[in-house]
N, C-alpha and C positions, 0 to 999 in steps of 0.2 A: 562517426558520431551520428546520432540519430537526432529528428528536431526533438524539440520539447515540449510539454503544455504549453496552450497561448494564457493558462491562468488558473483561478481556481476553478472557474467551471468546467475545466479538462481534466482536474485530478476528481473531481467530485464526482463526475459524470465515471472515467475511468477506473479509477482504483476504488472508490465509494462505491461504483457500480458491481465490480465483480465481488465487494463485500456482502452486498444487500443480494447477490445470486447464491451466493455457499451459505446466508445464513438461512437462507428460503430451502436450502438442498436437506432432504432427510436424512443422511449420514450427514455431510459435514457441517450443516451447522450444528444441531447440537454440542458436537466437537468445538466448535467454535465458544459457544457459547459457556460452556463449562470451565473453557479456560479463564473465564471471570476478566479479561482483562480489559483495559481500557487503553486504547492504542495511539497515540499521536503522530501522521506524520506532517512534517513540515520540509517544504521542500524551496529552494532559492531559484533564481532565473527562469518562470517568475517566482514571486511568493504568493504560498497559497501554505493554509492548516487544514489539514483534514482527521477530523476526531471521530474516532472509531470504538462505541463503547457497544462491545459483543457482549455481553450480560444482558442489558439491555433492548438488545439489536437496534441499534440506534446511529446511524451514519449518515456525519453533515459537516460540513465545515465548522471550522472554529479559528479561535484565534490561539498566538502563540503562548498566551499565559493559562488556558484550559489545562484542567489538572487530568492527567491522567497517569497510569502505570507505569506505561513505556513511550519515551517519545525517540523516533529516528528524523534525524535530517540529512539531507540528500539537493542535490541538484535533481529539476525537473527531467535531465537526461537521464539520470542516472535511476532516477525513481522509474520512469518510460522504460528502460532495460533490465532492472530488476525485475518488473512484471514481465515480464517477458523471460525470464529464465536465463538474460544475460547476464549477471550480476552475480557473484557467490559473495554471500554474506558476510563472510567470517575474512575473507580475502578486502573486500570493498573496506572492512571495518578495520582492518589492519595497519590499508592504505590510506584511512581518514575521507574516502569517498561516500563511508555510512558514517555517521556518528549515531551511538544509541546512548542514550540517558535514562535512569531511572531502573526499573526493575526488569536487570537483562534478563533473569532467569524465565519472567513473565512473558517477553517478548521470543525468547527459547522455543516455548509451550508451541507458539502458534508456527514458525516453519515450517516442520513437517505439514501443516493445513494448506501458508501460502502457495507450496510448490502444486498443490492441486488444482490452483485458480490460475494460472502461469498460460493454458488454453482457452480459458472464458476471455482472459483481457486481450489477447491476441484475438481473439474470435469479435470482441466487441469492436476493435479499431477495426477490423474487415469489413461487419458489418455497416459503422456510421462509413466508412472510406477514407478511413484515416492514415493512408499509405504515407505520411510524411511522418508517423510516427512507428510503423512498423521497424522494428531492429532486425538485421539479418543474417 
C-alpha cells in the first residue's frame, strides 16, 4: 500500500493539477472539454472534494453536495494509484474500491483521456519529491 494524501491540498495540488495540464495541452483538452462533463471526486482517509467542471475548465475543490455529472469515491490510496495507472476501473468498481454515481456513461467518455495523464501525475509527485506517494 502506498501513503495517501495528507488532505485536500494534495488531491488539489495532484489530480487538479494534472487536469489543469491536459486542459492547457492542444489535443487533449479540447477532448476534454467537449466531453461537457462535470466530474466529482471525493475521496475518504482524508476527506477531500475535488470538482472538476471541463466545459468550463474550471478546477477546485468543492464540497460533497456540488452538483455535478459524475461523482467517484475512492479512498485517498486508491485515488494515489488510480493515477498512477494501478487501479483498473471496471475491476476497483466491481470490488466496491471505486464507487461511481451519476452519469456512468459521462464518466465512460473521459477514460480513454485519463490514461493519458497516468505520466504527468507520476511526473508531478517526482518533481515536488513526493516518494511517499509513488506506487510501484
Amino acid at each position: 500500500m502506498t501513503a495517501s494524501f495528507t488532505g485536500a491540498d494534495d488531491l488539489r495540488r495532484y489530480v487538479g493539477g494534472i487536469f489543469e495540464q491536459a486542459l492547457g495541452d492542444p489535443v487533449l483538452g479540447p477532448k476534454l472539454v467537449a466531453t461537457g462533463v462535470v466530474l466529482k471526486v471525493v475521496i475518504s482517509e482524508p476527506d477531500a472534494v475535488l470538482l472538476m467542471d471541463l466545459p468550463n475548465r474550471d478546477i477546485g475543490l468543492g464540497s460533497p453536495d456540488d452538483a455535478a455529472d459524475a461523482t467517484m469515491r475512492m479512498t485517498s490510496d486508491v485515488a494515489n494509484r488510480f493515477w498512477q495507472g494501478k487501479v483498473n476501473l471496471p475491476v476497483a468498481m466491481a470490488r466496491g474500491h471505486v464507487k461511481v454515481e451519476g452519469r456512468v456513461g459521462a464518466l465512460l467518455k473521459l477514460v480513454p483521456s485519463t490514461k493519458q495523464l497516468f505520466p504527468a501525475y507520476r511526473t508531478l509527485l517526482e518533481h515536488d519529491a513526493r516518494t511517499d506517494l509513488i506506487a510501484d
